[in-house]
C-alpha positions in Angstrom: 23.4 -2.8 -23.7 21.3 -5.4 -22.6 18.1 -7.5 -24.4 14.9 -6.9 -22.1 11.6 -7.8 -23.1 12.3 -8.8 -26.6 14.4 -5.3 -27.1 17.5 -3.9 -26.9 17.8 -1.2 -23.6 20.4 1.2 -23.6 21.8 3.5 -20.7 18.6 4.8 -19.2 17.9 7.6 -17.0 15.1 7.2 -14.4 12.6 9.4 -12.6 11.5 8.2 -9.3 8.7 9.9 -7.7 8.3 9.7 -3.7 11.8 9.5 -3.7 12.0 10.4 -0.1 9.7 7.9 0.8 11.0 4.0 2.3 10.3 2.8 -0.9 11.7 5.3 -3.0 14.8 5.3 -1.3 15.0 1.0 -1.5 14.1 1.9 -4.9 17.0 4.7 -5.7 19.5 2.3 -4.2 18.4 -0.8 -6.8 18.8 1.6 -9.4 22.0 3.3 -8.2 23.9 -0.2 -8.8 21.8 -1.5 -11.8 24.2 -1.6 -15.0 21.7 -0.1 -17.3 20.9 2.8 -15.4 23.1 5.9 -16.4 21.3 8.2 -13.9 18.5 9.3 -11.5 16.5 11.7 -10.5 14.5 12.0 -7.3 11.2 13.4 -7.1 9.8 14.4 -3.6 8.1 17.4 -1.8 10.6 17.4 0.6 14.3 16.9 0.7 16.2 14.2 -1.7 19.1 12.9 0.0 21.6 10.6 -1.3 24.4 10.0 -3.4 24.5 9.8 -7.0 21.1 11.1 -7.4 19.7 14.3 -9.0 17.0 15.9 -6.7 13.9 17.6 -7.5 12.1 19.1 -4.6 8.5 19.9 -6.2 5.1 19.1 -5.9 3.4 16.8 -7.9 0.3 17.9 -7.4 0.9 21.5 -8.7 4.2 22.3 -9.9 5.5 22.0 -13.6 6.2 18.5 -14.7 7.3 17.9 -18.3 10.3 19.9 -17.7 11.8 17.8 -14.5 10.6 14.4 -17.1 12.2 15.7 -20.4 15.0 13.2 -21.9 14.0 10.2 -19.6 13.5 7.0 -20.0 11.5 5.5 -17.3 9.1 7.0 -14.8 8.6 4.9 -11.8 6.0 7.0 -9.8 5.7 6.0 -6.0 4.7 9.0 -4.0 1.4 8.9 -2.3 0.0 11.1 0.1 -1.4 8.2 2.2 0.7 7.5 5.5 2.6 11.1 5.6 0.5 12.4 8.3 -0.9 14.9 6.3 -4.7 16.4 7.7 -7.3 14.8 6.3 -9.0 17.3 4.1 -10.6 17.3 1.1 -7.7 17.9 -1.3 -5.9 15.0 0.2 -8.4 12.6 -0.3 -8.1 13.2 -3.9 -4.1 13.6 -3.6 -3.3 10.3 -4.9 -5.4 10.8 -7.9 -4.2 14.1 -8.8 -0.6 13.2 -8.9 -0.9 10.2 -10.8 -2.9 12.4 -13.2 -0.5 14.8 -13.7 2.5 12.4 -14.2 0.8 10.2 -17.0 -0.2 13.6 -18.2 3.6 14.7 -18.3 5.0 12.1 -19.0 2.9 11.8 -22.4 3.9 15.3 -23.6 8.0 13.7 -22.6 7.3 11.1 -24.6 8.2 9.0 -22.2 8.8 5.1 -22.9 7.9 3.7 -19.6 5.4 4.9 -16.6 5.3 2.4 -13.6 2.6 3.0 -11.0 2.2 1.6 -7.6 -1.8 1.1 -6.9 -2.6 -1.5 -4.0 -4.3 -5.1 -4.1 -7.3 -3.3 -2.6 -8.5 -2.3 -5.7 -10.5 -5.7 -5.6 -12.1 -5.2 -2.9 -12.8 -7.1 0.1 -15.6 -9.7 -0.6 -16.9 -13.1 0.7 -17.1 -14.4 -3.2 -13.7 -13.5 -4.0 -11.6 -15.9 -5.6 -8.4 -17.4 -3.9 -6.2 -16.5 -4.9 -7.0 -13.7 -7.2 -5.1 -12.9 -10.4 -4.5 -9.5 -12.5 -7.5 -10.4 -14.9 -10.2 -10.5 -11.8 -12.6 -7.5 -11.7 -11.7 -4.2 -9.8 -14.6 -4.2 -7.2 -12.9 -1.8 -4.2 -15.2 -1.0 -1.4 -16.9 2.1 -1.5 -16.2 2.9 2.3 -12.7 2.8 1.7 -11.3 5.7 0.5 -8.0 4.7 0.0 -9.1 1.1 -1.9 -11.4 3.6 -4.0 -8.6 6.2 -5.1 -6.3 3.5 -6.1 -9.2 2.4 -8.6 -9.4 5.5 -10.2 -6.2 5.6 -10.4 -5.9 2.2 -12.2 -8.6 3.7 -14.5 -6.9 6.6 -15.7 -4.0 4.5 -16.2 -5.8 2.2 -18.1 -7.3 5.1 -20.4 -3.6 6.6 -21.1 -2.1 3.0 -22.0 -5.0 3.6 -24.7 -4.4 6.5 -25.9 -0.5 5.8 -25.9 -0.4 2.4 -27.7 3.2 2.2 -27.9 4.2 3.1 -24.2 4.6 1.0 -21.4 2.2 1.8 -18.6 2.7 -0.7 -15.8 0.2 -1.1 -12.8 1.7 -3.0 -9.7 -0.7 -3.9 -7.2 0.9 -5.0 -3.8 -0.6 -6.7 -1.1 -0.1 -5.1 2.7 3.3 -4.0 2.6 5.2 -3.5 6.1 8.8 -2.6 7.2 11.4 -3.2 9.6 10.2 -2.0 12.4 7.0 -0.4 10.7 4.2 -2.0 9.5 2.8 0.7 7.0 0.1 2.7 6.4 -2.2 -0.1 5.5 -0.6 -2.5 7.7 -1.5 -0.5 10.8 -4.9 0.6 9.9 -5.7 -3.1 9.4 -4.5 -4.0 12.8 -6.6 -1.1 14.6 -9.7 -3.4 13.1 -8.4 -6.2 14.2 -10.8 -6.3 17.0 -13.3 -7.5 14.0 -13.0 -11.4 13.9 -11.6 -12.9 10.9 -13.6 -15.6 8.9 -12.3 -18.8 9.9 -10.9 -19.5 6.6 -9.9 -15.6 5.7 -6.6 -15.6 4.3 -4.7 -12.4 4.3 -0.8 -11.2 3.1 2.0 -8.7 3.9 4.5 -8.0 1.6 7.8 -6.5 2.8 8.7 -3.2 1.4 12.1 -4.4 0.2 10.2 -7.3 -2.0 8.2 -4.1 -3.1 11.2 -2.5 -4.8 12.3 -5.2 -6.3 9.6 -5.9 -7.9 9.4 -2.1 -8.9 13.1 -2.5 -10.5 11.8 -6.0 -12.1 8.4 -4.4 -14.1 11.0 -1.5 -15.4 13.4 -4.5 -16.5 10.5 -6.7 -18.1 8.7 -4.0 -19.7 5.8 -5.6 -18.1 2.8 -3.5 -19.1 -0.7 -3.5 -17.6 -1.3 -4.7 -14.1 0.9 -6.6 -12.2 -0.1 -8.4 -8.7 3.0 -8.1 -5.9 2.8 -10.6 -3.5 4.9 -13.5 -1.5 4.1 -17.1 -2.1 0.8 -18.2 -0.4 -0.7 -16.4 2.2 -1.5 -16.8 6.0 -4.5 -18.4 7.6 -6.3 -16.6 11.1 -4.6 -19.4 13.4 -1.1 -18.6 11.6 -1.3 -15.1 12.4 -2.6 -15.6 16.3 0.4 -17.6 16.7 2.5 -14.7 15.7 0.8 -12.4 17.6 3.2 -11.1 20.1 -0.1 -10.2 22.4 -3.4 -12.0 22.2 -6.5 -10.1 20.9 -9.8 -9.2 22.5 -12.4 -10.2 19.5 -15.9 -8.0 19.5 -19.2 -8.5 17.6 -19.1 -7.3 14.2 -21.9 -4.8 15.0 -19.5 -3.5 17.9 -16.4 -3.4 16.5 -18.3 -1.1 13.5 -20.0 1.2 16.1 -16.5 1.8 17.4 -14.6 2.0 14.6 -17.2 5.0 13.3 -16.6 6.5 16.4 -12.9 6.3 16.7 -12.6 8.0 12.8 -15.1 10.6 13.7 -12.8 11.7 16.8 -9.6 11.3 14.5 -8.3 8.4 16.9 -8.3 5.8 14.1 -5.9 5.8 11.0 -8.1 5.4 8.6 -11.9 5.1 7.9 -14.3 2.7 9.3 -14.3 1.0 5.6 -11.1 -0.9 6.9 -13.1 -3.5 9.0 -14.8 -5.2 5.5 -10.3 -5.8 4.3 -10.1 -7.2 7.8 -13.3 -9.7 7.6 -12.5 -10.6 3.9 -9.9 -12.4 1.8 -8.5 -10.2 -1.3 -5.1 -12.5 -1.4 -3.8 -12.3 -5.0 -1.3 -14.5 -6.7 1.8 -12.7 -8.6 2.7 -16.0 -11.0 2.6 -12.9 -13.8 5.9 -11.2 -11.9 7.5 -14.3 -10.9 7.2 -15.1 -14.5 10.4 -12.4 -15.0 12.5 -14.1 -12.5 11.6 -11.8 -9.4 11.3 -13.6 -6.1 10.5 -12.2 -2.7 13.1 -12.2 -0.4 10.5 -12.8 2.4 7.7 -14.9 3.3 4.6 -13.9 4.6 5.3 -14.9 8.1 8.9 -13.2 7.8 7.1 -9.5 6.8 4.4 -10.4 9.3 6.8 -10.4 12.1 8.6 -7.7 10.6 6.1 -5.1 10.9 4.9 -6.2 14.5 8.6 -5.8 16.0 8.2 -9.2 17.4 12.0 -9.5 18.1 11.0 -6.7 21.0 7.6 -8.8 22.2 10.2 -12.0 22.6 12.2 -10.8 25.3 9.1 -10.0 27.1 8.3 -12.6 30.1 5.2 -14.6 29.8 3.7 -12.9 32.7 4.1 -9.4 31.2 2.2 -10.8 28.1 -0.5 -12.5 30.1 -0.6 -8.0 31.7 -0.4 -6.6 28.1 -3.1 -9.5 26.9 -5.3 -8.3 30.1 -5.0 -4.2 29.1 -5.7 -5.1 25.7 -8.5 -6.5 26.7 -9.4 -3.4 29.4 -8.7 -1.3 26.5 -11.5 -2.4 24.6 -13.9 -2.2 27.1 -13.0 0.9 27.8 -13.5 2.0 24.2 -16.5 -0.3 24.5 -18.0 2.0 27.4 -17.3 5.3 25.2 -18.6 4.4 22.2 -21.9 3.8 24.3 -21.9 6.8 26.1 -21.3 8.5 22.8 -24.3 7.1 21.4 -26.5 7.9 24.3 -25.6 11.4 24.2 -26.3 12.3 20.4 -29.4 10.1 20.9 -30.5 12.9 24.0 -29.1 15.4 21.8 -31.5 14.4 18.3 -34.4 14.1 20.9 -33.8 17.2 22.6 -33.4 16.2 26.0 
């Protein structure tokens, strides 16, 4: 038995949600060697592999709940629908919202001791007046064109409302900055990159957090008891010129007026990953400091230039010649024009088609 957060923490047994997920399986195997953990079980719509875990294929958005929680001890809920490649309907851009619905809902008639939700930093929005960096107590001001920001503020709001109505639970919200992977850079991560063509402020400061440094600090709330939210980040953060040098090809930079009329476009066509509400998170700062999680003793195993390079596979891009950058820089470049020239033609068309010629 260990002493955490000023009590005494038996044997637990864990529920994991989006177990199947990168980060629910870094996540599972934190927990599978953690000497308070007696068991866990895997939540996932799809397949749970792994050893020494008890898998629940169900949906969270539907199936029954309070059953699969019953004689837990933790919750740690991480599935999203975001980045599965699902359609992009109507149901799923309320998916996220629904789920983490239903699992404070269940786990409130388990009685359960702990919930920990994964929201994003996003839920500040992206905003010229934003503070630098910003901590847990700032307001939650998410861009209304970004669906994704916007979902993970309701989300933080119906968590908010349970931890009041459930006084003596522990309802944790972690907000991470960009989080990439080896080789991937995630969801967010790549959506931010197709804007990229948007210039950056010259001071804009921006973070990626590794998805390992993710679960960690996942297994670290559970450990602290740390209710409330909870800002995941590295150290620091890096500045426009730090992240052209690690640019393994140079950018082709467009007016912000442009580099909106094609981003609209490219969503419309479903050529985009995300909506065109991406560009203001890639003009912005929203860089947020995590001194209330370093405060448990959780450090990130990664800086932001190590994640940064993680998710943009720059080990390949190095063993690339200089003149076969100088080619990729140039088709970058003939890439955008091109898109340039489309989005155009687009317009001119719908204009002819409104005017009925």
């Amino acid at each position: 038995m260990t002493v955490v957060g000023g009590h005494a923490r038996g044997m637990a047994r864990i529920v994991v949600t989006g177990a199947a997920s990168p980060l629910g399986r870094r996540v599972r195997a934190l927990l599978a060697t953690h000497d308070d953990v007696d068991s866990v079980v895997g939540v996932d719509d799809v397949s749970v592999t792994g050893h020494g875990v008890e898998a629940r294929q169900i949906d969270l958005q539907s199936d029954d709940l309070t059953g699969v929680f019953r004689g837990a001890d933790a919750v740690l809920h991480l599935a999203t629908a975001f980045g599965t490649g699902r359609p992009r309907t109507g149901n799923d851009v309320a998916a996220d919202v629904t789920m983490a619905r239903r699992v404070l809902d269940a786990a409130a008639d388990a009685d359960i001791a702990q919930t920990v939700l994964v929201t994003s930093a996003t839920v500040y929005g992206a905003w010229a007046n934003n503070a630098v960096p910003l901590s847990e107590d700032a307001p939650l001001r998410p861009n209304p064109n970004l669906g994704f920001a916007v979902q993970m503020g309701e989300i933080e709001r119906i968590a908010a409302e349970a931890a009041r109505q459930r006084p003596d639970a522990v309802i944790t919200r972690l907000r991470p900055a960009t989080v990439v992977a080896d080789p991937e850079r995630g969801w967010l991560a790549a959506a931010l990159d197709a804007a990229s063509q948007l210039p950056p402020g010259d001071e804009t400061p921006a973070q990626y957090l590794h998805v390992d440094d993710l679960a960690s600090a996942v297994v670290a709330a559970w450990e602290a008891d740390l209710a409330g939210p909870v800002n995941v980040a590295p150290h620091g953060w890096l500045t426009p010129g730090e992240r052209r040098e690690l640019d393994p090809v140079p950018r082709m930079r467009l007016p912000e007026g442009l580099a909106q009329g094609i981003a609209t476009w490219r969503w419309r066509l479903g050529i985009a990953p995300t909506s065109p509400g991406i560009l203001a998170y890639a003009r912005h700062g929203w860089v947020v400091g995590a001194d209330r999680l370093i405060e448990t003793g959780w450090e990130p195993a990664n800086s932001n230039e190590e994640a940064y390079v993680a998710g943009h596979e720059a080990s390949a891009i190095e063993q690339i010649s200089p003149q076969r950058r100088q080619e990729l820089a140039l088709g970058v470049a003939g890439g955008v024009l091109a898109a340039v020239i489309a989005t155009v033609v687009l317009l001119v068309r719908r204009r002819r088609r409104r005017n009925g010629t």
